[in-house]
BAFI-3210 file (N, C-alpha, C; in Angstrom, 3 decimals, decimal comma, padded with zeros to 6 digits):
// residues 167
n [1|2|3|4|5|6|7|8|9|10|11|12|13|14|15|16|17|18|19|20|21|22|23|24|25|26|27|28|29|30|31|32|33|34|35|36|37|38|39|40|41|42|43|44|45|46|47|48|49|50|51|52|53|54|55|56|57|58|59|60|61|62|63|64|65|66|67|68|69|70|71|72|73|74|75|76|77|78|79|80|81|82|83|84|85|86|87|88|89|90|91|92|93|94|95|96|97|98|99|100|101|102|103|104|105|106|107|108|109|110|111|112|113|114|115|116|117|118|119|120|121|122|123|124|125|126|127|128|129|130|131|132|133|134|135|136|137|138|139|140|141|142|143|144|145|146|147|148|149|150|151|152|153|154|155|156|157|158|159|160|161|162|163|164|165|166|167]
n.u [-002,099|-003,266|-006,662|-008,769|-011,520|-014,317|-015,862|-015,209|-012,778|-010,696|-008,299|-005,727|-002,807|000,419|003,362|007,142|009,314|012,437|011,399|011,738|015,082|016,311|016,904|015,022|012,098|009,527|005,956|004,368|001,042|-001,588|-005,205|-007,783|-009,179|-012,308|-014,142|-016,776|-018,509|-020,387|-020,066|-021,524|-023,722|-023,296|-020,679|-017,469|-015,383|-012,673|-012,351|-012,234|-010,338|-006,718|-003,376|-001,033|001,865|003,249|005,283|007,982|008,936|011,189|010,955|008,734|006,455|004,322|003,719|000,858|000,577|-001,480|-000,965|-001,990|-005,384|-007,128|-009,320|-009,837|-006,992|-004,772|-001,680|001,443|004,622|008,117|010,268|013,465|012,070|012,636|015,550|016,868|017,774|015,937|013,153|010,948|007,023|005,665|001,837|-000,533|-003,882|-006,929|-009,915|-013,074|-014,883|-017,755|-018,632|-018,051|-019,241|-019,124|-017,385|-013,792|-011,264|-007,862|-006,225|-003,520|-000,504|002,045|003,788|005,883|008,913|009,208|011,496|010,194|007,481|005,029|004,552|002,124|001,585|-000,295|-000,758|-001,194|-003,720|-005,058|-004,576|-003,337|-003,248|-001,593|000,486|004,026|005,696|009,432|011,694|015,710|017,953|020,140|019,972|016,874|014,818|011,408|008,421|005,568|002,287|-000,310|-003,683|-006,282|-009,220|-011,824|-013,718|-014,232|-012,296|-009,442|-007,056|-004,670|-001,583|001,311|004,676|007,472|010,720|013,782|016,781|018,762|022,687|025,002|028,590]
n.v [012,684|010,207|009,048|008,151|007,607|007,515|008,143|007,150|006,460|007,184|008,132|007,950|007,631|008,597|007,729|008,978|007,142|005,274|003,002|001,309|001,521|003,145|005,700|008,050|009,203|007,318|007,095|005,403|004,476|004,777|003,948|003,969|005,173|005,431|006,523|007,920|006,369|005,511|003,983|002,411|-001,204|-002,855|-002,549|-004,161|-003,012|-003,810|-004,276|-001,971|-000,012|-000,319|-000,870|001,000|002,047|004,581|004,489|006,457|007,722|009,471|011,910|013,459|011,437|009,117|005,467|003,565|001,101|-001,705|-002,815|-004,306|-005,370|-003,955|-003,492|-000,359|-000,171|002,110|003,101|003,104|001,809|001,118|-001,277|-003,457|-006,300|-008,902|-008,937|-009,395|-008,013|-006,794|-004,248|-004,451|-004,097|-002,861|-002,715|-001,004|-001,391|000,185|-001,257|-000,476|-003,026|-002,859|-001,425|-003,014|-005,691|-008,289|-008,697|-010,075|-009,449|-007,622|-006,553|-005,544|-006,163|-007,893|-007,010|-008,823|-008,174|-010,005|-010,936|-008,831|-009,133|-009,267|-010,616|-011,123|-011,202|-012,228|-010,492|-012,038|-010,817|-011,558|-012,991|-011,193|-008,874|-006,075|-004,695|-003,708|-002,989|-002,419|-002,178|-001,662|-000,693|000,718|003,471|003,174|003,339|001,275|001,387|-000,008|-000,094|-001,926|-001,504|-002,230|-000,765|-001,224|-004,206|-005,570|-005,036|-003,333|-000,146|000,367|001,788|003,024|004,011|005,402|006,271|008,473|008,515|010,687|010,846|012,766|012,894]
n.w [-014,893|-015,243|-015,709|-013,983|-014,211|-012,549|-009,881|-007,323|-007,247|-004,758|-003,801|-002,210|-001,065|-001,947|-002,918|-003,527|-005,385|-006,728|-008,580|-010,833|-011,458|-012,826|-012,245|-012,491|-010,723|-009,926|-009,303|-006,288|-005,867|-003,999|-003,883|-001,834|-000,311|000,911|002,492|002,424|002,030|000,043|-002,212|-004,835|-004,952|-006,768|-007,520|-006,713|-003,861|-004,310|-007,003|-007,858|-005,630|-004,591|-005,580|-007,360|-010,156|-010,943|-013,800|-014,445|-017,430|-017,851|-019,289|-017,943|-018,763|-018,007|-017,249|-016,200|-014,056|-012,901|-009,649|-007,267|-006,542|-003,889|-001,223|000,559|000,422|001,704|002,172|001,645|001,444|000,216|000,574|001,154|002,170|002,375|001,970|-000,517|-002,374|-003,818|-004,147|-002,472|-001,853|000,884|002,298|003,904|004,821|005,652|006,858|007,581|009,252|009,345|007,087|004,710|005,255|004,533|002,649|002,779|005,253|004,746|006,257|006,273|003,946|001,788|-001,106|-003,172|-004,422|-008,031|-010,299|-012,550|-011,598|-009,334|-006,364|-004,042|-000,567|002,081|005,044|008,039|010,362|011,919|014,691|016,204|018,633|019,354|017,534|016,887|014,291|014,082|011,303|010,851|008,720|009,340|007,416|006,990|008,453|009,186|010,217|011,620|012,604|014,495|015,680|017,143|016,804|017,220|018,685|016,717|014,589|013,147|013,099|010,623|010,381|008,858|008,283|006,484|007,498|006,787|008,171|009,005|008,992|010,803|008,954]
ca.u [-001,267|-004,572|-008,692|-009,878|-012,701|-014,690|-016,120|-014,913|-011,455|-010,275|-006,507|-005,265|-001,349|001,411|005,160|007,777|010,539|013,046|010,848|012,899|016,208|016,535|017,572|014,240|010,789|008,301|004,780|003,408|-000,078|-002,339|-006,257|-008,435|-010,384|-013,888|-014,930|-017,831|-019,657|-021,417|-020,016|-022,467|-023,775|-023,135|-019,381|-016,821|-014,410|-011,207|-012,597|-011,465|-009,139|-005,021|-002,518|-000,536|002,679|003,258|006,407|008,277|009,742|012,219|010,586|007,801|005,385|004,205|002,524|000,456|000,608|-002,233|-000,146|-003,076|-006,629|-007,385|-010,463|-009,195|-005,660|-004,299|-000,721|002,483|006,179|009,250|011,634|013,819|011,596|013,006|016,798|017,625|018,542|015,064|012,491|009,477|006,335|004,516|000,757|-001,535|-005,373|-008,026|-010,666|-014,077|-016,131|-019,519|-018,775|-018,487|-018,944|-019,234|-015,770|-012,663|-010,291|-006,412|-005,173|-001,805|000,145|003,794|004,141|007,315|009,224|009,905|011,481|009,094|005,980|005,165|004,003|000,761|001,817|-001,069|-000,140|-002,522|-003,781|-006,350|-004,293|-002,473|-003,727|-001,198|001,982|004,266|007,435|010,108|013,126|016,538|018,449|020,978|019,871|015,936|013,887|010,579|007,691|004,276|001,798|-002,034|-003,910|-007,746|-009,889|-012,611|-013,454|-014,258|-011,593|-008,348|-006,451|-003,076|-000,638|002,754|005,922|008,872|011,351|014,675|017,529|020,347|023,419|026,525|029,265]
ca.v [011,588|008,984|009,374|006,863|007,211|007,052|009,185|005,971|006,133|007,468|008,390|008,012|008,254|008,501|007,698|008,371|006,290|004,846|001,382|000,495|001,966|004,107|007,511|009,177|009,196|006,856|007,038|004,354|005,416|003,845|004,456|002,940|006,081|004,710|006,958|008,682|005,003|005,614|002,893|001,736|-002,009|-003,414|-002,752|-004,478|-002,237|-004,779|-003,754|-000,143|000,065|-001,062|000,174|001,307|002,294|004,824|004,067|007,972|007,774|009,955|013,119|013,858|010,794|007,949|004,866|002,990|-000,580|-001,671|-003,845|-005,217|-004,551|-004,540|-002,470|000,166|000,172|003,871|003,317|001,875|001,899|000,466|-001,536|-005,332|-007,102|-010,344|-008,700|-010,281|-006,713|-006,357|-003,258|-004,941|-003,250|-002,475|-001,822|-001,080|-001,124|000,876|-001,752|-001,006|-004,297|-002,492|-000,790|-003,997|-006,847|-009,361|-008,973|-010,498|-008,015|-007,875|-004,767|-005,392|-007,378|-007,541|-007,419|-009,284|-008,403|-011,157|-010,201|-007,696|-009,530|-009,038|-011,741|-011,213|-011,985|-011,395|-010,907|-013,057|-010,125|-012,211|-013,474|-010,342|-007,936|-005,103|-005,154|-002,751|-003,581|-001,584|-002,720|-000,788|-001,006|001,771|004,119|003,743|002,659|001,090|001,631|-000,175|-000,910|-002,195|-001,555|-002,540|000,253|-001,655|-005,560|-005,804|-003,980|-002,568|000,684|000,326|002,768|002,681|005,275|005,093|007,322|008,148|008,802|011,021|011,004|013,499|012,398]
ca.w [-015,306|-015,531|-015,245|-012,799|-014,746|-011,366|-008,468|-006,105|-007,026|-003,471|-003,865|-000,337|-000,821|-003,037|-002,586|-004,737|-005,459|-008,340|-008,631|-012,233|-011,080|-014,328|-011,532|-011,911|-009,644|-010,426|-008,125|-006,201|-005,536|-003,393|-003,753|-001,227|000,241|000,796|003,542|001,745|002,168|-001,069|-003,149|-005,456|-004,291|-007,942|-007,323|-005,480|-003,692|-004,734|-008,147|-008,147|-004,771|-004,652|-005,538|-008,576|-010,022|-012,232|-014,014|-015,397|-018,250|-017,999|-020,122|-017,829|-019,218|-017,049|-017,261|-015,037|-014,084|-011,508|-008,883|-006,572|-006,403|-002,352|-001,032|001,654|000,383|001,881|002,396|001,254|001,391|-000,408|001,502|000,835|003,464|002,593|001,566|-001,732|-002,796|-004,485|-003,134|-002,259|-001,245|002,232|001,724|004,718|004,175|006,560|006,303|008,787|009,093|009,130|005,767|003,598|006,170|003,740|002,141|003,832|005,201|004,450|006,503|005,870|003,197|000,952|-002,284|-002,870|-006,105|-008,371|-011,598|-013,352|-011,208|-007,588|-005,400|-003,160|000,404|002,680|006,405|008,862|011,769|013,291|015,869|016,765|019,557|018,853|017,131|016,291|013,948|013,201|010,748|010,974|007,525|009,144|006,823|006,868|009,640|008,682|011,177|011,453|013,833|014,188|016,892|017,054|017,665|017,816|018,808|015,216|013,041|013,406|012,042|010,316|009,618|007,939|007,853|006,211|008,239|006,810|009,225|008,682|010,149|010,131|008,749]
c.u [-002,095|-005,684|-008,803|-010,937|-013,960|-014,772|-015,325|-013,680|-010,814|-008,703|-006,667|-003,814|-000,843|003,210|005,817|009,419|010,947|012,155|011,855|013,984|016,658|017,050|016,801|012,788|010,030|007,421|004,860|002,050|-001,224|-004,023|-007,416|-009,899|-012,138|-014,835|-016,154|-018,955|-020,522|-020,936|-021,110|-022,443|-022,987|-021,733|-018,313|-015,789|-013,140|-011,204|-011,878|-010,506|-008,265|-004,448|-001,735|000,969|003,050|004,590|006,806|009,313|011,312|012,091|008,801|006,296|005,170|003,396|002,036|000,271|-000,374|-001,348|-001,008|-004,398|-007,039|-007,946|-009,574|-007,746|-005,214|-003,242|000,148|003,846|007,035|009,904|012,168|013,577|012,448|014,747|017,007|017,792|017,106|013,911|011,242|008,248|005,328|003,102|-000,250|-002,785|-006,335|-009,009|-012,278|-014,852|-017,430|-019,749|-018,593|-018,492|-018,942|-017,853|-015,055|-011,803|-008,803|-006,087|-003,784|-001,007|001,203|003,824|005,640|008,169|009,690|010,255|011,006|007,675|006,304|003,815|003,296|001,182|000,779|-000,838|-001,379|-002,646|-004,501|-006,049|-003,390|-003,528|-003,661|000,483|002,614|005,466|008,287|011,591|014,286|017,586|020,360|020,858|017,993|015,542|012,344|008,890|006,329|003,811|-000,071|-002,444|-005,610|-008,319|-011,381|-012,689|-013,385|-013,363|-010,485|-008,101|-005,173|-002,808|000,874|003,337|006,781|009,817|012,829|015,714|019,105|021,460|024,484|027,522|030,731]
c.v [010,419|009,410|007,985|006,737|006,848|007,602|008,012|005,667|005,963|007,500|008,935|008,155|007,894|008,804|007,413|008,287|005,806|003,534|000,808|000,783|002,627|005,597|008,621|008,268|008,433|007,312|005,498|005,080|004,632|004,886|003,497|003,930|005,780|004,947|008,147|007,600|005,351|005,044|002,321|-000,273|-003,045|-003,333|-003,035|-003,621|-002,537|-004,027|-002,437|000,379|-000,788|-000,158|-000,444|001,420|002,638|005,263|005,508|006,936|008,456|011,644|013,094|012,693|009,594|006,780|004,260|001,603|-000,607|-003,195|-005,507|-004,676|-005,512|-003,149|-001,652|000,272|001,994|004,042|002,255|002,468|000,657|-000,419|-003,406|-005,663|-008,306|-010,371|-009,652|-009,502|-006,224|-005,273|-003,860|-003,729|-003,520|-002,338|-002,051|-000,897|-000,248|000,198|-001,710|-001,862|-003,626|-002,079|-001,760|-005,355|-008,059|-009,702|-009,413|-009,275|-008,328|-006,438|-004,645|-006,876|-006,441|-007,575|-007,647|-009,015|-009,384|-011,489|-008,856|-007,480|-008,789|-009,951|-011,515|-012,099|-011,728|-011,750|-011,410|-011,921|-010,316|-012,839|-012,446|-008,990|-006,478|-005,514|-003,814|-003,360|-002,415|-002,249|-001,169|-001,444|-000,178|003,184|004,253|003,390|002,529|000,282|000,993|-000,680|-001,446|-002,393|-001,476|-001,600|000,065|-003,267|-006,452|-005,556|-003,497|-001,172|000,821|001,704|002,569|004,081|004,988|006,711|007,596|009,208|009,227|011,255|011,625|012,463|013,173]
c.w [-015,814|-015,158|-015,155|-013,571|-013,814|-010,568|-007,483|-006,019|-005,910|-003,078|-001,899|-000,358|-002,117|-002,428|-003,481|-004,810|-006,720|-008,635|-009,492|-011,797|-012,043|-013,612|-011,862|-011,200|-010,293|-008,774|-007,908|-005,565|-004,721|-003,330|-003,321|-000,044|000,521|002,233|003,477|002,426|001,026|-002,500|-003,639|-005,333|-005,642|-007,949|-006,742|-005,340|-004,359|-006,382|-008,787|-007,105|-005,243|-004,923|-007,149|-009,030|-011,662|-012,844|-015,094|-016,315|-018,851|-018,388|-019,582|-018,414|-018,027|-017,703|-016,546|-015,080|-012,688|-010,669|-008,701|-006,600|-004,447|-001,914|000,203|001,569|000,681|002,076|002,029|001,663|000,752|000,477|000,898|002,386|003,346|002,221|000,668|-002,429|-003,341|-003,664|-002,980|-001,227|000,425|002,223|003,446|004,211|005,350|005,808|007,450|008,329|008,573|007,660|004,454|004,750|005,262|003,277|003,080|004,055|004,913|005,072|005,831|005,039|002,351|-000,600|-002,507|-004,567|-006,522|-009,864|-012,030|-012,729|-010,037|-006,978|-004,313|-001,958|001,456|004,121|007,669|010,107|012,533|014,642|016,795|017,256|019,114|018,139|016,258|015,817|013,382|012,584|010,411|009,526|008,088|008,108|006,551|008,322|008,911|009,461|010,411|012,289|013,050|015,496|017,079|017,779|017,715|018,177|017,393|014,095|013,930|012,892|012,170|010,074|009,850|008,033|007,469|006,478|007,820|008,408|008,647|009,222|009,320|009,952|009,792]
res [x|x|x|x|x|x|x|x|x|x|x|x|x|x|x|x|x|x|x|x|x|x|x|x|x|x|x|x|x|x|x|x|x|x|x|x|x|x|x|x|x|x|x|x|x|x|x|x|x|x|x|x|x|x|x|x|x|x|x|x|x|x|x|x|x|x|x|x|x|x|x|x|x|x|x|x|x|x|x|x|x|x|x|x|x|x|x|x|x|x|x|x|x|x|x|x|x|x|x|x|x|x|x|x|x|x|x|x|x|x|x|x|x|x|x|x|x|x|x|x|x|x|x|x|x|x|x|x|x|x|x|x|x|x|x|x|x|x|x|x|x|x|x|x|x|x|x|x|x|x|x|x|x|x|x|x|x|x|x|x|x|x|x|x|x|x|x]
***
């Protein structure tokens, strides 16, 4: 669908959903893989990690729009965090300190849709121990925790769970 152009790409997930509402699949793709550790020093991770979204056309074509660039991005999900009907995005990061200590980390942040854009919300986890949230829509549930597995660093992860019920 695209050449990364790049051994360092590091495709870590892909979820797919209507993004435009046109009633077929677009990707969102998140590539933040960077557990080789053999990033070249001359390049910043932010540079070539984030996440994507590759918008179908309808007839099998796509194109790609880069959202965010955020090092360690490996997971996302859809959901209206802030309900104003719009799907805004989820993005967790897997960021270990030792492996770029210099950079700032962002495990977890929103992209908020706003129009056509999307608004960079980044969520503050320096003061949080553990935390797990889950939001109930009635129809999804939308699971995330963070739980520091070391004194230094956390590791996120994200699900989006749907829930079906008989009628």
């Amino acid at each position: 669908m695209f050449d990364a152009q790049t051994e360092h790409h590091g495709t870590s997930g892909i979820d797919l959903v209507d993004v435009d509402g046109d009633g077929d699949l677009d990707i969102v793709a998140t590539n933040g893989d960077a557990m080789d550790w053999n990033l070249p020093d001359d390049i910043h991770p932010s540079d070539i990690h984030g996440l994507s979204i590759l918008t179908n056309d309808g007839n099998g074509s796509f194109t790609r729009d880069e959202i965010v660039g955020v090092w360690g991005a490996y997971a996302s999900t859809m959901h209206d965090v802030n309900q104003d009907g719009n799907l805004d995005i989820v993005l967790v990061c897997i960021q270990i300190p030792q492996q770029f200590p210099e950079i700032e980390r962002t495990p977890l942040l929103i992209l908020e849709r706003n129009g056509t854009n999307w608004d960079r919300i980044d969520v503050d986890m320096d003061e949080i121990d553990h935390m797990i949230t889950i939001v109930s829509t009635g129809e999804h549930l939308l699971v995330g925790s963070h739980a520091p597995s070391s004194p230094e660093g956390g590791v996120n992860r994200l699900a989006m769970l749907t829930i079906i019920t008989p009628e």
